[in-house]
One Martini backbone bead per residue (centre of mass of N, CA, C, O) as a GRO file, in nm:
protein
  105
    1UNK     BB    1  -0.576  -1.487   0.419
    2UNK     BB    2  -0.488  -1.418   0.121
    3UNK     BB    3  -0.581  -1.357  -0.205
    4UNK     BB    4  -0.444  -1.585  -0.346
    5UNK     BB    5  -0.577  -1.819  -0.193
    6UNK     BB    6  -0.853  -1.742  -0.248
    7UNK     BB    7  -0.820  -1.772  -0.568
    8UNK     BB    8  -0.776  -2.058  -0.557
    9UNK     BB    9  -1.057  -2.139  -0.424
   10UNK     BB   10  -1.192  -2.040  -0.694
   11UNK     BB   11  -1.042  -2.218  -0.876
   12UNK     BB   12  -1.118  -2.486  -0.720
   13UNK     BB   13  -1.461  -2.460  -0.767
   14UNK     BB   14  -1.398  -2.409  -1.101
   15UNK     BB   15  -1.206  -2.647  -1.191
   16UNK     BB   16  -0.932  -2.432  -1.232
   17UNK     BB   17  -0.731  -2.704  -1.088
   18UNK     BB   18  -0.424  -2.892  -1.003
   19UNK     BB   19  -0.326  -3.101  -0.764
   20UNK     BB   20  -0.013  -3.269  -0.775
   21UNK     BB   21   0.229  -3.424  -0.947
   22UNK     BB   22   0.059  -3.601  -1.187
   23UNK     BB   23  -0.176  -3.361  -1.232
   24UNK     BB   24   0.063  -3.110  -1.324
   25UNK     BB   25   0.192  -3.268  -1.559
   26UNK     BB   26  -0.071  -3.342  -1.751
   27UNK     BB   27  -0.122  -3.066  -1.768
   28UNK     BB   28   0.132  -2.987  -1.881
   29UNK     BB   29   0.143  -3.180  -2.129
   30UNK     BB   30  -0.148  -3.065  -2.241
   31UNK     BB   31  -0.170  -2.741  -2.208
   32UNK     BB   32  -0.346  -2.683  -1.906
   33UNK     BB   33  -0.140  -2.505  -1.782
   34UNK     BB   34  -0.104  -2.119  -1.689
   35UNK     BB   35   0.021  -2.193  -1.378
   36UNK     BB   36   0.315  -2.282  -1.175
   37UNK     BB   37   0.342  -2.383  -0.829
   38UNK     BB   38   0.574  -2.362  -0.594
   39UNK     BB   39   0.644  -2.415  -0.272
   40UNK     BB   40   0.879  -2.290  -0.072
   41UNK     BB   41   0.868  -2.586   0.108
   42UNK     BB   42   0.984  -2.723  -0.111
   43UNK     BB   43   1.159  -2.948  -0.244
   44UNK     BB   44   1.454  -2.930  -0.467
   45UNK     BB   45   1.324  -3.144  -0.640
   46UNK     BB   46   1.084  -3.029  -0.726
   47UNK     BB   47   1.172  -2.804  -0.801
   48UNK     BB   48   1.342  -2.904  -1.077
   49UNK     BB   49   1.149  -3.035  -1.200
   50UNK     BB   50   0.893  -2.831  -1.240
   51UNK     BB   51   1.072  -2.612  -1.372
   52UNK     BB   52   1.199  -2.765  -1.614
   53UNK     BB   53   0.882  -2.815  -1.708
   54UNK     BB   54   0.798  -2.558  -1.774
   55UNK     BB   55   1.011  -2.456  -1.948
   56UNK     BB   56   0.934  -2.680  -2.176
   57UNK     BB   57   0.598  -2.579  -2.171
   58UNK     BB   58   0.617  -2.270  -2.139
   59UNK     BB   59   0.553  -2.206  -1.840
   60UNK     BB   60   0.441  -2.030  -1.550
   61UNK     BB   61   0.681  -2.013  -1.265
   62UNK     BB   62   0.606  -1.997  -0.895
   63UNK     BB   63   0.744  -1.868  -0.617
   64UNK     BB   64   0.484  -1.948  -0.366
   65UNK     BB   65   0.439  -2.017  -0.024
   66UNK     BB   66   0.272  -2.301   0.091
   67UNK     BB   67   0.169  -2.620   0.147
   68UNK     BB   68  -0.064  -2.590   0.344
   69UNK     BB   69  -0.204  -2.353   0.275
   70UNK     BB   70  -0.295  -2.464   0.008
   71UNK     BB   71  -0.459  -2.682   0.145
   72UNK     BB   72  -0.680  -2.494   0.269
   73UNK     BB   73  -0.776  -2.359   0.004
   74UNK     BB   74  -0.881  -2.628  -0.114
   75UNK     BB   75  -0.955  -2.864   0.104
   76UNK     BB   76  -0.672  -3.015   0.140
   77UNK     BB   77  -0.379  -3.136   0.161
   78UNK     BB   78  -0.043  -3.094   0.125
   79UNK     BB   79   0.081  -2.873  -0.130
   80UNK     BB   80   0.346  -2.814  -0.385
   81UNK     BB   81   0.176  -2.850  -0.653
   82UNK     BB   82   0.015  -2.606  -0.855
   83UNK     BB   83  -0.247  -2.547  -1.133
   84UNK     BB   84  -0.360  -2.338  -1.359
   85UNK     BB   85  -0.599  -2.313  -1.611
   86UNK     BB   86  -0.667  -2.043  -1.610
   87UNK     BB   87  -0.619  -1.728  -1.718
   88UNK     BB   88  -0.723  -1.542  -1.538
   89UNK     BB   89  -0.653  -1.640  -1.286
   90UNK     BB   90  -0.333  -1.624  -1.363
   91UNK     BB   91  -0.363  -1.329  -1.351
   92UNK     BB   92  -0.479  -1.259  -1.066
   93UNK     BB   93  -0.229  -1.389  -0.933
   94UNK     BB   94   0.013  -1.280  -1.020
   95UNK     BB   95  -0.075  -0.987  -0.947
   96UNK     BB   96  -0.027  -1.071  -0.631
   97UNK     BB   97   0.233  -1.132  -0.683
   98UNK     BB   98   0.531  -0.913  -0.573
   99UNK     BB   99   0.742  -1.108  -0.594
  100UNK     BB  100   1.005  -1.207  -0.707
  101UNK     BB  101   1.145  -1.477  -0.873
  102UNK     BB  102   1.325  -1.731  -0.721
  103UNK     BB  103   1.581  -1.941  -0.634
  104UNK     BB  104   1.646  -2.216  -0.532
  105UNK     BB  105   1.872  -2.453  -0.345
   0.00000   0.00000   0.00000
């Protein structure tokens, strides 16, 4: 697992993630998620949904992994979309992800 996959896993262990689709829209409509994640393997309605919503409440949001990867990461089940809470995690996240963000189809 590369090192994205590692912060994920110590800021879930540090309360400061949030994943699966109810709980990073109200991260996201509260103000509380500084990086939203949607993995290249979600579907194109994920992708439009969640892309939508970060778009409208001001969020970074990156098309980065798989949603397994995400899955073993926190220690659940397979993720399409999680949230980053804490801005450092969000800030270390982003530095280790070096592709550019790309448009899903």
């Amino acid at each position: 697992m590369n090192k994205v996959y590692s912060y994920l896993g110590l800021a879930r262990r540090a309360g400061k993630v949030v994943s699966g689709e109810q709980a990073v829209v109200g991260g996201v409509k509260r103000g509380q998620v500084r990086l939203l994640l949607i993995s290249e393997d979600a579907s194109s309605n994920t992708y439009r949904k969640f892309s939508a919503l970060a778009q409208n409440h001001n969020v970074r949001c990156l098309v980065y992994g798989e949603k397994d990867l995400y899955g073993q990461a926190l220690g659940q089940s397979s993720r399409s979309v999680l949230g980053v809470l804490d801005r450092n995690f969000a800030d270390v996240i982003r530095a280790h992800i070096q592709e550019p963000v790309r448009e899903k189809n």
